[in-house]
C-alpha positions as CSV (number, residue, x, y, z in Angstrom):
1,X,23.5,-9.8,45.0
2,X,27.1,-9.6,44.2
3,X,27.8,-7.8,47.5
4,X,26.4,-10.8,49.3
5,X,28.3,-13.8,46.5
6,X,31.7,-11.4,47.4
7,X,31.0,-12.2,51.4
8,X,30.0,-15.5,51.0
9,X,33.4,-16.1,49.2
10,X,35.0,-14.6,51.8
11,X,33.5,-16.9,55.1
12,X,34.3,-19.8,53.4
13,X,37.8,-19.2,52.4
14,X,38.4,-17.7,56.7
15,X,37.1,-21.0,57.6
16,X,39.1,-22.4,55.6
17,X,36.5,-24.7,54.0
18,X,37.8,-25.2,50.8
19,X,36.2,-27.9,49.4
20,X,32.6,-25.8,50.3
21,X,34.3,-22.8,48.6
22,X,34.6,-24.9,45.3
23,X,31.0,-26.4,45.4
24,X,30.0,-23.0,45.8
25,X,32.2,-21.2,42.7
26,X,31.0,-24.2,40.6
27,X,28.1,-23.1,41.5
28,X,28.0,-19.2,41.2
29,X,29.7,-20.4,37.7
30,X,26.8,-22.0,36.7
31,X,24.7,-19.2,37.8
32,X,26.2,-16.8,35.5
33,X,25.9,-19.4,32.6
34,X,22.8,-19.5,33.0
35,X,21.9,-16.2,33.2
36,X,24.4,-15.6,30.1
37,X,22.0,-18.2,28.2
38,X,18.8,-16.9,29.4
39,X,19.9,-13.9,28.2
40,X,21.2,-15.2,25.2
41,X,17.6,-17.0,24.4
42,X,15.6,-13.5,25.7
43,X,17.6,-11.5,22.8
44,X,16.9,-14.4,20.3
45,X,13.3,-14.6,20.9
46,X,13.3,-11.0,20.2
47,X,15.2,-10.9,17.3
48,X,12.3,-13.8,16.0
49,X,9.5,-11.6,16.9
50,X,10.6,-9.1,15.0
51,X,11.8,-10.7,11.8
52,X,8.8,-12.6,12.2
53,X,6.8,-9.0,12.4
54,X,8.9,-8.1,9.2
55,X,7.5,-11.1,7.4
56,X,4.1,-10.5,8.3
57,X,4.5,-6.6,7.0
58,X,6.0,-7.9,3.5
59,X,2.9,-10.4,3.2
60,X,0.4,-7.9,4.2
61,X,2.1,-5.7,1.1
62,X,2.0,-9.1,-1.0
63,X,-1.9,-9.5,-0.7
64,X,-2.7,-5.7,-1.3
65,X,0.0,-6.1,-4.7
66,X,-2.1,-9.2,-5.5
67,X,-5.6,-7.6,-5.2
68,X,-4.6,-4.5,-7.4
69,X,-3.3,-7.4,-10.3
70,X,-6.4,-9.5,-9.9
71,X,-8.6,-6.0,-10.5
72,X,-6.2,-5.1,-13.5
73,X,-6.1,-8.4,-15.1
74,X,-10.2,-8.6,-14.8
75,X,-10.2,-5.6,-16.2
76,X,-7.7,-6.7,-19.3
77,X,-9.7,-9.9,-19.8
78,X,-12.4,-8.0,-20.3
79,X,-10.9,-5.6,-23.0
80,X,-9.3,-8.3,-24.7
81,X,-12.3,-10.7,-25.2
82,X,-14.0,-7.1,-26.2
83,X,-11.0,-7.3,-29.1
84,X,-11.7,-10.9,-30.0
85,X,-14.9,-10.2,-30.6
86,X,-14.3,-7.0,-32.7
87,X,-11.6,-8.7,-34.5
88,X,-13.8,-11.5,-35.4
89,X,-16.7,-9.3,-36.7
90,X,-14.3,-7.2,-38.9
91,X,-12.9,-10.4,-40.3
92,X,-16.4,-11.1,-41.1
93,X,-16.8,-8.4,-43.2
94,X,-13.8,-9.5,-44.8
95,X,-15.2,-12.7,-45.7
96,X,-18.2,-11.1,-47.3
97,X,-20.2,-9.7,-44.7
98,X,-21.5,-6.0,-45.9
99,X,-21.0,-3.2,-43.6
100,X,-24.1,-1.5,-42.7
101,X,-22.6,0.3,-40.1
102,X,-19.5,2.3,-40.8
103,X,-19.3,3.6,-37.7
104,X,-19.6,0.5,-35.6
105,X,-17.1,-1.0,-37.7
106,X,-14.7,2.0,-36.9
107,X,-15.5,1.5,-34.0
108,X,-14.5,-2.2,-33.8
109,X,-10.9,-1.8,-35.0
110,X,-10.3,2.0,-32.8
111,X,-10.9,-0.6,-30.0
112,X,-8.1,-2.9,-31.5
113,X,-5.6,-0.5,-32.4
114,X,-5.8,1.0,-28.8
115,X,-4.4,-2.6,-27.5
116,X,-2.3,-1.6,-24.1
117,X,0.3,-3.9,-22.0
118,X,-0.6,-5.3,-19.0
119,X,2.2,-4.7,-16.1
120,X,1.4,-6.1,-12.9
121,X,1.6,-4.3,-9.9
122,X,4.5,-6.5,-7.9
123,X,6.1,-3.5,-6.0
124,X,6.7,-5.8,-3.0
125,X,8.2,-8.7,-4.9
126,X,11.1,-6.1,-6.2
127,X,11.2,-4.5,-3.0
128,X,12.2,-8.1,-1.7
129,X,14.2,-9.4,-4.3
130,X,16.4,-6.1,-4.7
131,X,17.0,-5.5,-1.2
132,X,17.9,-9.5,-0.8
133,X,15.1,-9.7,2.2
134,X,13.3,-12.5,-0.1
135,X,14.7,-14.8,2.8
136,X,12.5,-13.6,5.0
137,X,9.1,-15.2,3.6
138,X,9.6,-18.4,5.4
139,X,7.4,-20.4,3.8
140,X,8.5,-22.2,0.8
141,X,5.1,-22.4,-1.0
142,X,4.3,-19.0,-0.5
143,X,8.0,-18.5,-2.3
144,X,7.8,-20.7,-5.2
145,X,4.5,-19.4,-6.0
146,X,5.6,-15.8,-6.1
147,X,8.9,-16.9,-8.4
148,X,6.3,-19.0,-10.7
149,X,3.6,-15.6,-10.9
150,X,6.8,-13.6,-11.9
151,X,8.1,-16.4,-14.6
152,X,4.8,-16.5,-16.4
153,X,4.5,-12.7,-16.2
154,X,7.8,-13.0,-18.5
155,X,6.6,-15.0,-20.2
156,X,3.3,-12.9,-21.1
157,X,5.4,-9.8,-21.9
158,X,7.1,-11.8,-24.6
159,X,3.6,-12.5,-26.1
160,X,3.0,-9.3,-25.9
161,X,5.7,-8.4,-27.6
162,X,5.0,-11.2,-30.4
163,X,1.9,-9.4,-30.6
164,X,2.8,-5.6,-30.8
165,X,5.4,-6.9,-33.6
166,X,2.4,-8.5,-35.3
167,X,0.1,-5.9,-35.0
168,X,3.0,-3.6,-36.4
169,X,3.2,-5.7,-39.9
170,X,0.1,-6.4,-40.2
171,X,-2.3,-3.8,-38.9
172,X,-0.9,-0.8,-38.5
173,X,1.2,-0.6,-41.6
174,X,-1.1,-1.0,-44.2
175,X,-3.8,0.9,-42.4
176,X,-1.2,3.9,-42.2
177,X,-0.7,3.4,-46.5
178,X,-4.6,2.8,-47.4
179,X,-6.7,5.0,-44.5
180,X,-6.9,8.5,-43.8
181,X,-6.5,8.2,-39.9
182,X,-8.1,11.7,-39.4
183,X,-11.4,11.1,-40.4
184,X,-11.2,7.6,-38.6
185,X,-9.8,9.1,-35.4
186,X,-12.6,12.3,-35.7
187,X,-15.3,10.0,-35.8
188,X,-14.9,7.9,-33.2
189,X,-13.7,10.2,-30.4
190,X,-16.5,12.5,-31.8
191,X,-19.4,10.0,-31.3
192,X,-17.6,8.5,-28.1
193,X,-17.5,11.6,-26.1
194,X,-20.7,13.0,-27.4
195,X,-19.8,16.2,-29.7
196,X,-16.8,16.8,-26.6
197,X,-13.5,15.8,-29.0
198,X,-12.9,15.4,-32.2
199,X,-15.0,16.6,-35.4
200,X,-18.4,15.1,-37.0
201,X,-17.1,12.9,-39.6
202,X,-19.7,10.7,-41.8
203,X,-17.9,8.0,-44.1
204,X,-18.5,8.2,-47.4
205,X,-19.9,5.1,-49.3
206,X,-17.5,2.6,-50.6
207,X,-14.9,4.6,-47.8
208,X,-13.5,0.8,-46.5
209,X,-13.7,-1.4,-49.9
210,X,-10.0,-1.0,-50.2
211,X,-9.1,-1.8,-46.6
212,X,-11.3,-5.0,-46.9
213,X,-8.9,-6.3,-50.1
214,X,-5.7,-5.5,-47.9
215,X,-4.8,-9.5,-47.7
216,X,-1.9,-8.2,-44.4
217,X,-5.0,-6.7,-42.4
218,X,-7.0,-9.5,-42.7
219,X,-4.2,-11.6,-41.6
220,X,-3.4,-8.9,-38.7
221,X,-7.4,-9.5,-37.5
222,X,-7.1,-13.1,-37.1
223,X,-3.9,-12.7,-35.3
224,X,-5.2,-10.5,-32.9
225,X,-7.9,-13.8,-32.3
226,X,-4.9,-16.3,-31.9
227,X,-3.1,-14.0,-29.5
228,X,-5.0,-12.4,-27.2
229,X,-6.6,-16.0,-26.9
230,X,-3.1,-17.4,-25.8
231,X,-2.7,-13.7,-23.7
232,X,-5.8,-14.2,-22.4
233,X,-5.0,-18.2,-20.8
234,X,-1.9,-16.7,-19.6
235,X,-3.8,-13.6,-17.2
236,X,-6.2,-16.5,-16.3
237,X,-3.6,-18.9,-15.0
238,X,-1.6,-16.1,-13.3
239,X,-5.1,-14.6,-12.0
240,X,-5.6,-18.4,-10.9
241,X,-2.2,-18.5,-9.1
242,X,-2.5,-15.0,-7.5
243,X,-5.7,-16.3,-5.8
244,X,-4.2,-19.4,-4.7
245,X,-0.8,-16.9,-3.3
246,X,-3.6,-14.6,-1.6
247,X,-5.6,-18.1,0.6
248,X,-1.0,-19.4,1.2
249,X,-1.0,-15.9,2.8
250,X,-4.4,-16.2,4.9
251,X,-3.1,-19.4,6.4
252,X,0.8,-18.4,6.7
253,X,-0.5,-15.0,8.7
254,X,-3.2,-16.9,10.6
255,X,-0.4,-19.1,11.9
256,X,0.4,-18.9,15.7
């Protein structure tokens, strides 16, 4: 091709036809712009394609992250309505209630003592923000709604951390001044894993009368109501928002 623009060039300037040697240069010119842009809009299309691929990779990740939190937090709500409910028997008890069953009411606050922190699993979302690639998710909802998941997942760690103070004052530190935690401990893991851990351990009557004056555990009971109530609407609106992240993706990867 350029062996044949080279003897085209030449014919027209031997004949002397300059004003057709012109037209043509323009010409050739224009040629080679074009194939510059062509070019040009070839490598950009690629370059699309594959930070679109990128994108597609970091959503794919996204969903599974999602999925793994929506099992956990199920899981969590579960537990933590579990507490309510133990808490709120115990405080029973403390209102007058007998206990005629010292070992279901060990095993009530064993279950509440044992609280755990939830962490969500947002691997993908670090991965993103740390390595400044966040740009990349092109679509603003889907963007907003992973910045709100991680705001209120702040903001449910600082409960939780209201809580575990809480539970420190009022819980833990009188239990640790009025109750043997050995025979406690003994008897639960001994009857929860069937003879496996722990030691037999039978309470002796009247073993909980002083833990049922302790004014800071009672208090410490119906905290663990109030909070794991607000801890519990916080999971179920980020469980509520993950879902909604998780349909955002659907569409955004379905997209042609």
């Amino acid at each position: 091709m350029i062996t044949l623009f080279r003897k085209t060039r030449q014919y027209l300037l031997g004949e002397n036809k300059f004003t057709k040697y012109v037209l043509y240069a323009i010409g050739e010119i224009v040629l080679v712009v074009i194939g510059i842009l062509i070019a040009l809009q070839i490598n950009n299309n690629n370059d699309i394609r594959k930070a679109r691929n990128k994108e597609v990779h970091y959503l794919e990740n996204i969903k599974t992250d999602l999925h793994v939190s929506i099992q956990e937090m199920d899981s969590y709500l579960a537990k933590r309505r579990g507490c309510m409910e133990a808490a709120q028997r115990i405080l029973n008890h403390f209102n007058g209630e007998p206990i005629t069953d010292m070992d279901a009411f060990n095993d009530d606050g064993v279950r509440i003592y044992s609280w755990q922190k939830f962490y969500q699993n947002n691997n993908t979302f670090q991965e993103l923000t740390n390595s400044g690639n966040l740009a990349l998710i092109s679509n603003d909802s889907i963007k907003n709604a992973l910045l709100n998941i991680e705001a209120l997942y702040k903001k449910m760690k600082s409960e939780e951390d209201h809580f575990r103070y809480d539970s420190e004052q009022l819980i833990f530190t009188p239990l640790y001044a009025l109750m043997d935690l050995d025979g406690l401990v003994n008897n639960f893991e001994y009857r929860y894993t069937k003879g496996k851990i722990g030691k037999e351990f039978i309470f002796p009557r009247g073993y909980f009368d002083e833990y049922l004056k302790s004014l800071k555990l009672k208090n410490g009971f119906a905290m663990v109501i109030l909070e794991f109530r607000t801890m519990n609407y916080q999971m179920e609106k980020m469980k509520r928002l993950s879902e909604e992240l998780i349909a955002l993706i659907d569409r955004e990867i379905d997209k042609k």
